[in-house]
C-alpha positions in Angstrom: 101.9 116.4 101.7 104.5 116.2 98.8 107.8 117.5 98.1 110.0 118.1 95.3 110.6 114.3 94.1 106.6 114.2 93.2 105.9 115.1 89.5 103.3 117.6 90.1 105.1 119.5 92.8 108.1 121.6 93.5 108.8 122.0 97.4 112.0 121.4 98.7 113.3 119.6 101.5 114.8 122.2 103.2 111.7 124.6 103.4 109.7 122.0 104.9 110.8 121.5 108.3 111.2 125.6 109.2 107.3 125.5 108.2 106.6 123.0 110.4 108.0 124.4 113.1 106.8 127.6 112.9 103.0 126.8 112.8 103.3 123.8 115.6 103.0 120.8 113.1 105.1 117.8 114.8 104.9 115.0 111.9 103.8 115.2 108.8 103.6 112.0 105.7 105.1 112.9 102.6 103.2 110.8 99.7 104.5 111.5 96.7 103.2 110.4 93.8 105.1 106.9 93.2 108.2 108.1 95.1 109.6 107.6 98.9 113.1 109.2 97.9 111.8 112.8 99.5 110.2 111.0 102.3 113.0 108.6 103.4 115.5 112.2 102.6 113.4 114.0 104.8 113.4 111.6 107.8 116.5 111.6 108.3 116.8 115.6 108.5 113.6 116.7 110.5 113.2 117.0 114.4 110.2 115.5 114.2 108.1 112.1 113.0 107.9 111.9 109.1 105.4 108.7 108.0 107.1 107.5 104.9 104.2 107.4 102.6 103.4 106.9 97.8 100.5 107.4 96.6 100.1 104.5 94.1 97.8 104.9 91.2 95.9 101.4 90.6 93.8 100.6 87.5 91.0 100.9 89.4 92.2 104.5 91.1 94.6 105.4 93.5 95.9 104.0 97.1 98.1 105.3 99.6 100.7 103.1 101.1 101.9 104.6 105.2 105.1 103.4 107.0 106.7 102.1 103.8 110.3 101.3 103.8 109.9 100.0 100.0 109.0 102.0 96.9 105.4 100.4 95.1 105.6 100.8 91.3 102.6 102.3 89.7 100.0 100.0 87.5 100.0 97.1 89.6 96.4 95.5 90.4 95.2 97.4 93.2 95.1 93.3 95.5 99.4 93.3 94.4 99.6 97.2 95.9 97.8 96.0 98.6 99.7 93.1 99.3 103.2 94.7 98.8 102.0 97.8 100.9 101.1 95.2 103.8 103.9 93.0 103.7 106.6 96.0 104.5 104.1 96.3 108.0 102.5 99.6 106.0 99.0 100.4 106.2 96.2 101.1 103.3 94.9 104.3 103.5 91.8 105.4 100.2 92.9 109.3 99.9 90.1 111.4 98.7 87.9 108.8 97.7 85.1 111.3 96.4 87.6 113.5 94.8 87.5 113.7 91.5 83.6 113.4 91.6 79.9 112.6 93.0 80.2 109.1 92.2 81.1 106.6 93.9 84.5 104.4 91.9 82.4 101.0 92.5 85.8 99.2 92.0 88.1 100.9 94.2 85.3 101.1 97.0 83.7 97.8 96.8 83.6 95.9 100.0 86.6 93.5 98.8 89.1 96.4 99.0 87.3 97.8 101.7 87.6 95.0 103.7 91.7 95.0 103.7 92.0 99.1 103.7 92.9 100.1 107.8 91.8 104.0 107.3 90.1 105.8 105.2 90.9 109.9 104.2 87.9 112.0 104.9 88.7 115.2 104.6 91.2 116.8 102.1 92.0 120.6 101.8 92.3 120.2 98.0 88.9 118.5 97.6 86.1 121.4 96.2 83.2 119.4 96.5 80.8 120.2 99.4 79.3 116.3 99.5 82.8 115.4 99.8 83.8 115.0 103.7 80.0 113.6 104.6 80.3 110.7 101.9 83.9 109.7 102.9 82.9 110.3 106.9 79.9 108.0 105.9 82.3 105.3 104.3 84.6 105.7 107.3 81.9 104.8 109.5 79.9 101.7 108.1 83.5 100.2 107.7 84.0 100.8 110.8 87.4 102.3 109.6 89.7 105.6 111.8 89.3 108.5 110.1 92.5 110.4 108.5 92.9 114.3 106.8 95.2 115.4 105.1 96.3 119.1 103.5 97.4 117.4 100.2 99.8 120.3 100.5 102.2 121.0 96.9 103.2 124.1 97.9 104.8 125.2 101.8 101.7 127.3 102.2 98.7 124.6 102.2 101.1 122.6 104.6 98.8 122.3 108.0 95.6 123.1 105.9 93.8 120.1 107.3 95.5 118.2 110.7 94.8 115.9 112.9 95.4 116.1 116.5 96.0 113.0 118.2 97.8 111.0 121.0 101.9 110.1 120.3 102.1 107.1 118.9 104.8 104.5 117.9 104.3 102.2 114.9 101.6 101.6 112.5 99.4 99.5 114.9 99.6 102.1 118.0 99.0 105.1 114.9 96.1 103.4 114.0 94.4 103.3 118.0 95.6 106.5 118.1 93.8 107.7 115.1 90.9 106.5 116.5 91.0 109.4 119.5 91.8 112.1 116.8 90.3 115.1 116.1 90.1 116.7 112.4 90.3 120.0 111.7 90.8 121.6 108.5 90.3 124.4 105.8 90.0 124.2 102.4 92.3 125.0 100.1 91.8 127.7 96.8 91.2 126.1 93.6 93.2 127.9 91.7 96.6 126.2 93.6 95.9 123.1 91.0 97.1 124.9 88.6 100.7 125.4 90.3 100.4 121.4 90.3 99.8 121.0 86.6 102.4 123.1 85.9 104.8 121.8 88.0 103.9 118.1 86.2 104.2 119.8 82.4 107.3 121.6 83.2 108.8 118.4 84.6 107.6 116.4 81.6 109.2 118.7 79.2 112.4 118.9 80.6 112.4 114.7 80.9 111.7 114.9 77.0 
């Protein structure tokens, strides 16, 4: 999910974990877009596990960096955000990789970035496209890669949209094996809530100006 320190969302902190509790989530990963600052914030308020997470736009298309403990700047090759996401102990996680369309990004799914990614997102509540899960599940699988969801939630409602249930785990390693006896579930999410992200990202580009 993301929080208020993303640019296209405007959730705060402090509505987050009340959420949580209240529909029975017990850790969550706050990605923001090129930010931990809300993650690493929220950790040290919530009763619960928060992954410290960044979605990291590549040239190529975007990555998610999981147990980070070091902000990754944006436009960096997407081998250097792999390498800086790995030598914090994070791992690489491809979020919606058939989310923007049909076809497949060549470059960001070729079997060289496959072949250092450790999960791969297959189902996102934000993603419209029907083809969408099967594709990614397909990926997932002749990789050879654990299987993540996530609700992609910028705004408290579409927190818990799409979960995973899974063993306790501690550490990346031991999330990873424990990802691998999870089960997804998930809904998707309206449409129409992308619009509450683009104008969270113009009304926080105009009042940088």
């Amino acid at each position: 999910m993301h929080t208020c320190y993303s640019v296209d969302c405007g959730t705060p902190l402090d509505k987050i974990v009340p959420h949580c509790l209240q529909i029975g989530i017990n850790c969550i990963a706050i990605a923001d877009h090129h930010s931990i600052t809300g993650a690493l914030k929220l950790k040290e308020i919530a009763p619960f596990h928060v992954i410290v997470a960044e979605e990291i736009m590549t040239p190529i298309g975007e990555l998610m960096g999981l147990f980070l403990t070091q902000e990754i700047p944006r436009g960096l090759s997407a081998q250097e955000t792999i390498a800086r996401i790995k030598s914090q102990g994070g791992l690489v996680n491809i979020p919606h990789p058939f989310g923007h369309s049909f076809r497949e990004n060549k470059k960001l799914l070729s079997q060289e970035i496959l072949s250092q990614v450790d999960l791969i997102e297959v189902f996102n509540s934000r993603i419209p496209f029907p083809n969408a899960f099967p594709k990614a599940s397909k990926l997932a699988s002749e990789y050879r890669l654990p299987a993540s969801a996530g609700s992609d939630a910028h705004t408290i409602r579409e927190i818990g949209r799409a979960y995973v249930e899974m063993p306790e785990f501690n550490g990346p390693e031991d999330f990873l094996n424990c990802l691998t006896r999870g089960k997804i579930f998930g809904q998707k999410s309206s449409p129409l809530l992308h619009f509450v992200s683009l104008w969270w990202k113009t009304r926080k580009r105009l009042l940088s100006w």
